[in-house]
ZAKOL-365830 format. One record per residue: x, y, z of N, C-alpha, C in turn. Coordinates in steps of 0.02 Angstrom, whole numbers, padded with zeros to 5 digits, always signed. Atoms other than C-alpha are relative to their C-alpha. Layout:
// residues N
XYZXYZXYZ...
// end
This chain:
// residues 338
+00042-00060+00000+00000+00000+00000+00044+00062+00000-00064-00063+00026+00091+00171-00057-00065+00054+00049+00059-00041-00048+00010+00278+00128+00085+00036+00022-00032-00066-00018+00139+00429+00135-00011+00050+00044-00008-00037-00056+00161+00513+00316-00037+00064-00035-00026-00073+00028+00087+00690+00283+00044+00054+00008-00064-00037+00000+00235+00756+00345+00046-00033+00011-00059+00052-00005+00391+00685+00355+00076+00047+00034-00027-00057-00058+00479+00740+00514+00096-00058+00005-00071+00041-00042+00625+00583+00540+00043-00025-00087+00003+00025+00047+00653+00528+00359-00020+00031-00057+00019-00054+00055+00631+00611+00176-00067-00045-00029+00066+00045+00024+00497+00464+00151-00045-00012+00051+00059+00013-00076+00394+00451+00309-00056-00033-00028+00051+00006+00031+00255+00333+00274-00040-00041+00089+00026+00021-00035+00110+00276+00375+00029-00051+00068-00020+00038-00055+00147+00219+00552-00038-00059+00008+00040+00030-00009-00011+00114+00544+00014-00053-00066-00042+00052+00040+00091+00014+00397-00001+00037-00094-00027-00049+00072+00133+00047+00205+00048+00011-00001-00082-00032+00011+00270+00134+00123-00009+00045-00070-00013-00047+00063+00317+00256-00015+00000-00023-00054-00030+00040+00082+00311+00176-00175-00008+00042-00062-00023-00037+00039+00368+00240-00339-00025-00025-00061+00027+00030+00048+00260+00199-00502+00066+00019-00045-00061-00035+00065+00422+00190-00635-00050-00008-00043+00030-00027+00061+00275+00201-00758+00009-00073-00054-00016+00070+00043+00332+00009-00840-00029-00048+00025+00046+00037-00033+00218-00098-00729+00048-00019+00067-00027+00018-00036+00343-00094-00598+00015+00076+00040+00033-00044-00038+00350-00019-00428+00085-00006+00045-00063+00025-00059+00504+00022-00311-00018+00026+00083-00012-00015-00065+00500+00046-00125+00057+00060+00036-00054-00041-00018+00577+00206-00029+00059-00022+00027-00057+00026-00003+00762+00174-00009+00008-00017+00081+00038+00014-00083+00713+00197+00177-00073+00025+00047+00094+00004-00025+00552+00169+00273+00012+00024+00052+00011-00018-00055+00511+00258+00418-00070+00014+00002+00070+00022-00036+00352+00223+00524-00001+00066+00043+00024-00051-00059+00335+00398+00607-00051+00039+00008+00047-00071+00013+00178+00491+00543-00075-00053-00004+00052+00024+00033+00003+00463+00500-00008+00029-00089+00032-00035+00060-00067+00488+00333-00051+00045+00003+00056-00059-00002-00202+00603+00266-00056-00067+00010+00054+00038-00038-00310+00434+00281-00016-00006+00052+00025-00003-00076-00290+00397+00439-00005+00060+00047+00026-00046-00026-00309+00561+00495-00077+00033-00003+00028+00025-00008-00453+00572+00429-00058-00034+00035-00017+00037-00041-00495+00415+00506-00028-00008+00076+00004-00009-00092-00454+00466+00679-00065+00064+00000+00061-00071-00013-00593+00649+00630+00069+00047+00021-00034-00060-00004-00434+00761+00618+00049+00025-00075-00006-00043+00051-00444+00800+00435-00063-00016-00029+00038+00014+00024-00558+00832+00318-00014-00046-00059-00018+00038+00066-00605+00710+00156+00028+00031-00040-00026-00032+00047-00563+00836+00043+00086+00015+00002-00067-00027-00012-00399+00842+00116+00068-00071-00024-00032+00040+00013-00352+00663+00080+00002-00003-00094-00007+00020+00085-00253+00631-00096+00001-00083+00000-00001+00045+00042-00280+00504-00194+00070-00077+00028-00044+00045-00015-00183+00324-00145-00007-00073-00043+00007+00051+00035-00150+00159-00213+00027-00056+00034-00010+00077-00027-00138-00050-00171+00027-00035-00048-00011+00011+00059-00033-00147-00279-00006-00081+00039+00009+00110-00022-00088-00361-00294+00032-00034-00028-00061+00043+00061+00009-00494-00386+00047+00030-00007-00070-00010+00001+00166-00431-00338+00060-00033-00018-00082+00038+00022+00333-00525-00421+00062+00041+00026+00031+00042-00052+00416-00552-00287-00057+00015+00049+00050-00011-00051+00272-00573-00177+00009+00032+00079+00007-00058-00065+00261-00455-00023-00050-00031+00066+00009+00023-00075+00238-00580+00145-00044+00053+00028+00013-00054-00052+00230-00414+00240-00016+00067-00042+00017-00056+00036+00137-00318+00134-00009+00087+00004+00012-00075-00043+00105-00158+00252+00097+00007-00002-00069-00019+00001+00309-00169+00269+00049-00023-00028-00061+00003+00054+00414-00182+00133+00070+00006+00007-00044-00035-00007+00578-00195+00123+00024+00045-00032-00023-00056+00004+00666-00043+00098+00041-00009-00072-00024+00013+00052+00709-00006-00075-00015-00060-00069+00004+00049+00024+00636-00152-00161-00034+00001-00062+00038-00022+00072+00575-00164-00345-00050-00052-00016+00044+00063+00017+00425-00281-00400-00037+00019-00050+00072+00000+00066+00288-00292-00546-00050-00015+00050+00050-00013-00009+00117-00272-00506-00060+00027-00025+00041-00049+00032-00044-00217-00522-00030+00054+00037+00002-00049-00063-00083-00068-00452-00093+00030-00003+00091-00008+00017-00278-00017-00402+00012+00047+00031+00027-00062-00003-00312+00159-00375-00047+00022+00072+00042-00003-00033-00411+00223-00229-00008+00095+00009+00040-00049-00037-00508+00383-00159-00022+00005+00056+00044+00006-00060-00572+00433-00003-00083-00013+00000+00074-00012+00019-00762+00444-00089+00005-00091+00020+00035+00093+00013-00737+00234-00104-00008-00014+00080+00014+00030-00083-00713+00216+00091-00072+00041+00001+00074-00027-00021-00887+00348+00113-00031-00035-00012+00081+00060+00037-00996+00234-00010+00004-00042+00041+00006+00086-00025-00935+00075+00083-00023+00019+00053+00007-00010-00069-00923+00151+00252-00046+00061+00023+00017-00060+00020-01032+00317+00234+00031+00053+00035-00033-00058-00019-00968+00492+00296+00016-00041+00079-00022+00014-00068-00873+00488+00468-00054+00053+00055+00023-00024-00043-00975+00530+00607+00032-00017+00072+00007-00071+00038-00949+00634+00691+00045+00031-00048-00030-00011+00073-00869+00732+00560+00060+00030+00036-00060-00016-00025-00682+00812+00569-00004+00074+00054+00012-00067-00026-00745+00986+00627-00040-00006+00098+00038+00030-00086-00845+00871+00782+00038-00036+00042-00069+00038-00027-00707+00755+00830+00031+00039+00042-00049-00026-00060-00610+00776+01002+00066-00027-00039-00075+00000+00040-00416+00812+00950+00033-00016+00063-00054-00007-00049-00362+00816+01111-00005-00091+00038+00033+00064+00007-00354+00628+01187+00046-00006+00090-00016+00005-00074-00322+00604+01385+00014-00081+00005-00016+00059+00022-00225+00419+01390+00043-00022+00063-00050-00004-00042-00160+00383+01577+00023-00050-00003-00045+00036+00018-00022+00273+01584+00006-00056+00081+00008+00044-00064-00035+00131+01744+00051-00065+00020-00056+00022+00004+00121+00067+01810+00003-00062+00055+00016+00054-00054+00090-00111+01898+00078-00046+00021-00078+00034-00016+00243-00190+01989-00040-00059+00062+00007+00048-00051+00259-00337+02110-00011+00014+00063-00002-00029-00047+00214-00332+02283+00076-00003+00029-00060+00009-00059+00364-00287+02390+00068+00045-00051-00042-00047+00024+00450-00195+02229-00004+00071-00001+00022-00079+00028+00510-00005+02217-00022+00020-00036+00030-00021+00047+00404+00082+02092+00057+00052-00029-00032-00063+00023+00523+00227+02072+00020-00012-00044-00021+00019+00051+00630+00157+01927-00054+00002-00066+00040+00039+00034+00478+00099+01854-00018+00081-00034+00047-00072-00014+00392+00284+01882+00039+00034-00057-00045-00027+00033+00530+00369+01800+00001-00022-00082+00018+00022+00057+00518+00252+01640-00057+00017-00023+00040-00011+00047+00351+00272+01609-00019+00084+00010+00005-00058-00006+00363+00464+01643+00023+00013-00059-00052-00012+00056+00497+00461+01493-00039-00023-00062+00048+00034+00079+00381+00359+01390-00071+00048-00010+00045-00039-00016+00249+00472+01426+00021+00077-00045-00040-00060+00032+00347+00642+01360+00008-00020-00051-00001-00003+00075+00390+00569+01216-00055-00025-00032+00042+00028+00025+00241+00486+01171-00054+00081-00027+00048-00060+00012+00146+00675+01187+00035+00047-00055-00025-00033+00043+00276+00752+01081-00016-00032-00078+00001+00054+00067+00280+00606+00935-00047-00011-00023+00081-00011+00038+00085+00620+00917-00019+00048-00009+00014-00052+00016+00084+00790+00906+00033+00010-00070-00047-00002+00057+00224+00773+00762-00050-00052-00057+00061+00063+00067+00107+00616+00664-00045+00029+00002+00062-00025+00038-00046+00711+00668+00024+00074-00034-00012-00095+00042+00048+00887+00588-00020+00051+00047+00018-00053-00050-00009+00977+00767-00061-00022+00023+00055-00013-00006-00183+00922+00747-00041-00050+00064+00037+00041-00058-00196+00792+00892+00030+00000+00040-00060+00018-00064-00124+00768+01057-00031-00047+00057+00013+00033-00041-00110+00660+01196+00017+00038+00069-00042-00007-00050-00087+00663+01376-00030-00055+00044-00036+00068-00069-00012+00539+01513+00001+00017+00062-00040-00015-00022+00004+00627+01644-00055+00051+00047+00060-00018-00034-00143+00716+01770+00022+00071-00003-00019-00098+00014-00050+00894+01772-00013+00018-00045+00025-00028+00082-00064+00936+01583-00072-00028-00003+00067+00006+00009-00242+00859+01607-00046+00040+00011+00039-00057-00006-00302+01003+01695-00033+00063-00054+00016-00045+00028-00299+01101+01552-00074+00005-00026+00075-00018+00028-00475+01177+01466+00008+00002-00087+00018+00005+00086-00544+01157+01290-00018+00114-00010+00036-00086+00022-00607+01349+01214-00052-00026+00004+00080-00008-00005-00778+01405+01219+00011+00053-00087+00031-00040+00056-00863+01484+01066-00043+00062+00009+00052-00049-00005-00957+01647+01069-00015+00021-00059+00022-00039+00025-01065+01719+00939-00033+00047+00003+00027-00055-00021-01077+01893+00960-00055+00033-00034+00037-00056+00070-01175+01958+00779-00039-00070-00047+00053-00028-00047-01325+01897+00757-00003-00020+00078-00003+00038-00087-01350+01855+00957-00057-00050-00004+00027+00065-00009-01485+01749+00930-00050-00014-00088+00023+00010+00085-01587+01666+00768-00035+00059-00016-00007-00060+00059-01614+01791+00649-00052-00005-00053+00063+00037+00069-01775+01783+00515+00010+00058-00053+00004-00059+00032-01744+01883+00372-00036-00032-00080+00039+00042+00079-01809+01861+00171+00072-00030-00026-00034+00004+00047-01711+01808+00034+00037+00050-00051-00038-00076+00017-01583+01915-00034+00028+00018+00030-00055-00023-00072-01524+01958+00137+00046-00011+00006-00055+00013-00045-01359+01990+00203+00000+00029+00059-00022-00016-00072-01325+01942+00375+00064-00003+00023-00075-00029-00021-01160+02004+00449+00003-00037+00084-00035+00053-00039-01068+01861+00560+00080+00043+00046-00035-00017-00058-00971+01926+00717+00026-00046+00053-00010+00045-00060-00893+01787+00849+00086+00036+00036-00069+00026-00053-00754+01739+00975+00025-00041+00014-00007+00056-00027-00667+01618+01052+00023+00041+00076-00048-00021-00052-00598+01623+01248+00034-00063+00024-00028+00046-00019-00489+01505+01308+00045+00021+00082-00014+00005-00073-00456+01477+01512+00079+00002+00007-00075-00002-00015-00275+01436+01484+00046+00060-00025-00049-00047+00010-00216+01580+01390-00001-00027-00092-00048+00033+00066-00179+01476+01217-00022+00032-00047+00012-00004+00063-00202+01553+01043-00049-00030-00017+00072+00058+00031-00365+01497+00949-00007+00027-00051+00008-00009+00091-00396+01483+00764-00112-00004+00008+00085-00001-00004-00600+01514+00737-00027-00025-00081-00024+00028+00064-00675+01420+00587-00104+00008+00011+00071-00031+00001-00864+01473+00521-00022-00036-00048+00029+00020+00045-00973+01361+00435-00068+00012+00006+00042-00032+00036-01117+01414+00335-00058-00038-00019+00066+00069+00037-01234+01265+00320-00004+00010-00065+00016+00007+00054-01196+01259+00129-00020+00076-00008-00003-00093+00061-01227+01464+00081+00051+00031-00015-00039-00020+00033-01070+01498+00064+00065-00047+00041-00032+00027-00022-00894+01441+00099+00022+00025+00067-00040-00007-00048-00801+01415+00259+00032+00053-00019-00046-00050-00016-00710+01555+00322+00017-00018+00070-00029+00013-00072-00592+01562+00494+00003+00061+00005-00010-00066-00002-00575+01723+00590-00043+00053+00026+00035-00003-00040-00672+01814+00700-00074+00047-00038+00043-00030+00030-00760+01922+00569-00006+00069+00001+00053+00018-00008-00873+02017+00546-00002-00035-00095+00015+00041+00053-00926+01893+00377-00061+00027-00016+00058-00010+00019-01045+01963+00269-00038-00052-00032+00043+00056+00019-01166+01816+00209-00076+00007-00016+00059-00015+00043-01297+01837+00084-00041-00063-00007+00046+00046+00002-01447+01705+00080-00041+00027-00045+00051+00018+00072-01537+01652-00077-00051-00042-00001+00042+00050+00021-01621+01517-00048-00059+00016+00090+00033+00012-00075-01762+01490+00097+00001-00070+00014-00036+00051-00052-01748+01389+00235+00016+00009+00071-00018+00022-00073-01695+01349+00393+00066-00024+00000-00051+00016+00025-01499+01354+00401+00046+00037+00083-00031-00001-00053-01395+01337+00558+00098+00039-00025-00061-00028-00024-01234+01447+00579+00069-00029+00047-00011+00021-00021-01098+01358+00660+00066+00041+00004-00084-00018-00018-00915+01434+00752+00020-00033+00065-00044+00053-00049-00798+01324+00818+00078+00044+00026-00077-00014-00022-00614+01367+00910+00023-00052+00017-00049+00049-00028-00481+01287+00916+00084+00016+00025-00076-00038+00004-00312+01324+01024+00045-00018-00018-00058+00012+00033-00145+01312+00989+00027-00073+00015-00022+00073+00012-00132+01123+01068-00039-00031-00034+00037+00065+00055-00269+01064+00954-00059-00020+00020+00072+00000-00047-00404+01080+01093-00071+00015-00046+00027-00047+00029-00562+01096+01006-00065+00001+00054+00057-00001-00025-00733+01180+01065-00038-00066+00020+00044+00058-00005-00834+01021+01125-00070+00024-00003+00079-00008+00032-00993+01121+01104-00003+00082-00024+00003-00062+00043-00993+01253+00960-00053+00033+00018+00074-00073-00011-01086+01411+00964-00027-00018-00066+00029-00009+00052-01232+01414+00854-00055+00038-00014+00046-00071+00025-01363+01535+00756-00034-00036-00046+00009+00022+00028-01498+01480+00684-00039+00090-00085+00025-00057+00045-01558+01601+00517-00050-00027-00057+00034+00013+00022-01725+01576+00456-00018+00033-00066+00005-00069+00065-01744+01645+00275-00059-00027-00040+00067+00025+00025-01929+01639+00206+00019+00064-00060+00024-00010+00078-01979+01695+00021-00009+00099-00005+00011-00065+00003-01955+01869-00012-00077+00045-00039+00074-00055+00038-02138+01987-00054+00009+00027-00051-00009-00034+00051-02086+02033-00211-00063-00006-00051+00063-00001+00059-02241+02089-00329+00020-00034-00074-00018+00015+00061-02266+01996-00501+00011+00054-00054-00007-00045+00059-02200+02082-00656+00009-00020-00059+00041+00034+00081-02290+02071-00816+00029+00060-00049-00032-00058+00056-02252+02195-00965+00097-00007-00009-00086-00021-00007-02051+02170-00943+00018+00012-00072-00037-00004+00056-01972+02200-01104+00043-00051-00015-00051+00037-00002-01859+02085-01191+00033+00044-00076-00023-00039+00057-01741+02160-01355+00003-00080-00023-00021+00059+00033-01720+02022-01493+00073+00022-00025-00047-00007+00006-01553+01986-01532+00028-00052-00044-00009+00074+00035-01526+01871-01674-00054-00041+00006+00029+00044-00030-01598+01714-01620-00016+00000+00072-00018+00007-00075-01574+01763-01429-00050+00049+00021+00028-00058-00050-01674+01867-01295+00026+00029+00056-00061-00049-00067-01583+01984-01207-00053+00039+00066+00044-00043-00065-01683+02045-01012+00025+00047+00006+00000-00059-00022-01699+02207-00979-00027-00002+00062+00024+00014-00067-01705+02230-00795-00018+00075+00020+00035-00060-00023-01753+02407-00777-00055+00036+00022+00050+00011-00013-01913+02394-00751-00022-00025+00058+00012+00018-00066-01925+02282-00603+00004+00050+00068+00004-00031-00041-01973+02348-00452+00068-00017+00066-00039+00026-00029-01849+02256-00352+00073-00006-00028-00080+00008+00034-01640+02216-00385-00021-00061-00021+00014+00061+00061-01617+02111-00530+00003-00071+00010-00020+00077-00022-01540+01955-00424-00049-00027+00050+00067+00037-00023-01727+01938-00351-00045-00012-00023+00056+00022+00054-01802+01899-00492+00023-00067-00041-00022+00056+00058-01780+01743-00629-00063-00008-00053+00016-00005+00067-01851+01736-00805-00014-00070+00000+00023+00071-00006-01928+01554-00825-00012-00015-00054+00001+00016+00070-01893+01486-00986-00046-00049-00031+00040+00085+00003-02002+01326-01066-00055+00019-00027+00068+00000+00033-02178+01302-01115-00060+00061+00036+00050-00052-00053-02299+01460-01081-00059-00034+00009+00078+00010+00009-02482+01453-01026-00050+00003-00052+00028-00030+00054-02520+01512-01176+00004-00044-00062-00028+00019+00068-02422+01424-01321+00073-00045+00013-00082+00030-00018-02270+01321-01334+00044+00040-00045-00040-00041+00023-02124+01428-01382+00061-00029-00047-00028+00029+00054-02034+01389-01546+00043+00050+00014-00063-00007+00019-01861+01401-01578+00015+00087-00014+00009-00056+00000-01888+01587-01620+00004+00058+00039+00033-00025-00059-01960+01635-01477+00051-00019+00076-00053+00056-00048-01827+01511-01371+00058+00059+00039-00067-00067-00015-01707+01632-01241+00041-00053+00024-00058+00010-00010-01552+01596-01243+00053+00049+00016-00027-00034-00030-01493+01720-01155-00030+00040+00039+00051-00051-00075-01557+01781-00972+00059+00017+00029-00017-00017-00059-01402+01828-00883+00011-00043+00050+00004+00060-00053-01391+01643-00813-00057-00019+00029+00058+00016-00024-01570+01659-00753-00028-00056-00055+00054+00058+00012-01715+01528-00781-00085+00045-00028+00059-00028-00010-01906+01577-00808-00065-00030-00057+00042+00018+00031-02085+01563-00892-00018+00079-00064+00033-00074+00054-02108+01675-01064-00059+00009-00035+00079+00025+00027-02275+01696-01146+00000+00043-00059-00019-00022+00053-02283+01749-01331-00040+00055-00002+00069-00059+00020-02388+01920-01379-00018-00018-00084+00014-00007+00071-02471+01928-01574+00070+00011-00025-00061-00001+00079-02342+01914-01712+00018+00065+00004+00003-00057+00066-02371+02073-01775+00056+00064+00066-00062-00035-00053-02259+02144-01607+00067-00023+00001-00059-00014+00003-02085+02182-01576+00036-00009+00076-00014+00033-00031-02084+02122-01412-00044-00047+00041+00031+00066-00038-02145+01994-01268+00016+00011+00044+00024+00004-00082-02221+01990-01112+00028-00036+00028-00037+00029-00038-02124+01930-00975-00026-00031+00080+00019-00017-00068-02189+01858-00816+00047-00026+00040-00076-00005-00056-02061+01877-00669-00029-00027+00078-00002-00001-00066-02061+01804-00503+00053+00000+00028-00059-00001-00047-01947+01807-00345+00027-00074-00027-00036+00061-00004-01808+01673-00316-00025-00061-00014+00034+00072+00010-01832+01493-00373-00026-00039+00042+00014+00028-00018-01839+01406-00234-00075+00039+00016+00038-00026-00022-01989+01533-00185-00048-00011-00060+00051+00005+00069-02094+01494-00354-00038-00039+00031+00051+00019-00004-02254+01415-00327-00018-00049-00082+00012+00043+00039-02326+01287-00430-00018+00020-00096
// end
């Protein structure tokens, strides 16, 4: 399996600690092995995985079968080794179908991971020796998982560093759900605070209206569609702590009152119909043109727009003997009526 560390902290090949190795398609049906393997990282799968990346974040990997020579220890290769094969292709989408999305998802997932360490000896022996060892194994174990996940996970062994606190989320702008029409922009304001002091990255998702952004804001965010669409800001500090219960806003956006408009104008243009939006009573990006079969007539090739401006809509023909055509306009699509 060719599962490449995503960083490569001990070694110029770092590949999956959880097994694999670097392999090298020479492009002739044959495959070589990194000259040296080192087991120190995770991949972008298994990160992943563990809910401390996202899918989009994992590239593309591959499994090679019918290996000449055959590969015993298939997860660990030796180092440098050349073979024929066939190599099969993979995606993260093929693990979703089989396995479906990870729940919870990477943005819900605890990073931080509390792991105490329990040091059992004989009766009648000193522990101290013992104590000391697994203190040592302990330190490095919190450093070396902070290095395999790229920052994004950590452990601890150890009841002092346990004390620490996750962040809290605040959203300051709107303060609570929000009902506006369609068309609206609402302007996104938060925080984070964190008990210990640590740095925090803030990360804003949009239920699908627009993209993620990080950063405390304020985010202007325009809504098109209606609905019912939850606001979500998370923090996370500088060890990787994240919020365990995000702030959220919910923003209800119902069908904007926009009056119908009949008479619109259209110019002919060739074969094409060019909208004139001057007329509307409202801004042009609350309206759509509804192309297809009118109430009236079915609209021949003539009559056919091919060109709204990207919009959609319903056109209805007037007498021949005119120079243009009636237009009837409603609000946003999803807000159309039957």
């Amino acid at each position: 399996m060719h599962a490449p560390a995503a960083a490569s902290y001990v070694t110029l090949t770092d590949s999956s600690c959880m097994g694999g190795a670097v392999w090298t398609d020479n492009g002739d049906g044959t495959f070589t092995s990194a000259p040296e393997n080192g087991y120190y990282g995770y991949s972008w799968l298994d990160l992943y995985l563990m809910g401390l990346a996202a899918p989009e974040e994992v590239p593309s990997w591959f499994h090679l079968v019918d290996t000449d020579p055959s590969q015993p220890l298939s997860y660990y290769p030796a180092p440098g080794e050349t073979v024929t094969g066939t190599r099969r292709d993979f995606v993260v989408e093929h693990v979703i179908d089989a396995e479906g999305p990870r729940d919870p998802s990477h943005l819900e997932s605890p990073s931080d991971f509390f792991v105490p360490m329990v040091l059992v000896v004989r009766p009648g022996e000193d522990p101290t020796a013992g104590a000391a060892q697994v203190a040592g194994l302990c330190e490095d174990w919190m450093g070396d998982f902070a290095l395999a996940t790229v920052g994004r996970g950590t452990v601890t062994c150890d009841r002092v560093d346990a004390v620490s606190h996750p962040p809290d989320s605040i959203i300051d702008q709107p303060a609570g759900a929000t009902e506006v029409s369609t068309g609206t922009t609402v302007s996104f304001l938060g925080r984070g605070d964190d008990a210990d002091g640590d740095g925090l990255t803030l990360s804003w998702d949009f239920d699908g209206q627009a993209a993620p952004v990080t950063g405390p804001g304020p985010h202007d965010i325009t809504f098109t569609e209606s609905g019912v669409f939850t606001v979500t800001l998370r923090s996370r500090d500088a060890t990787g702590r994240v919020d365990p219960s995000p702030a959220r806003v919910d923003v209800v956006v119902t069908c904007a009152d926009l009056p119908e408009v009949t008479g619109l104008r259209l110019t002919k243009e060739g074969s094409a119909l060019r909208f004139r939006w001057n007329d509307l009573p409202g801004r042009p990006d609350q309206y759509l043109i509804h192309a297809g079969v009118s109430p009236e007539a079915a609209l021949t090739l003539e009559h056919e727009v091919t060109d709204g401006s990207g919009e959609t809509g319903v056109v209805t023909t007037t007498p021949a003997t005119t120079r243009y055509f009636v237009v009837r306009a409603r609000n946003l699509p999803d807000c159309l009526g039957p």
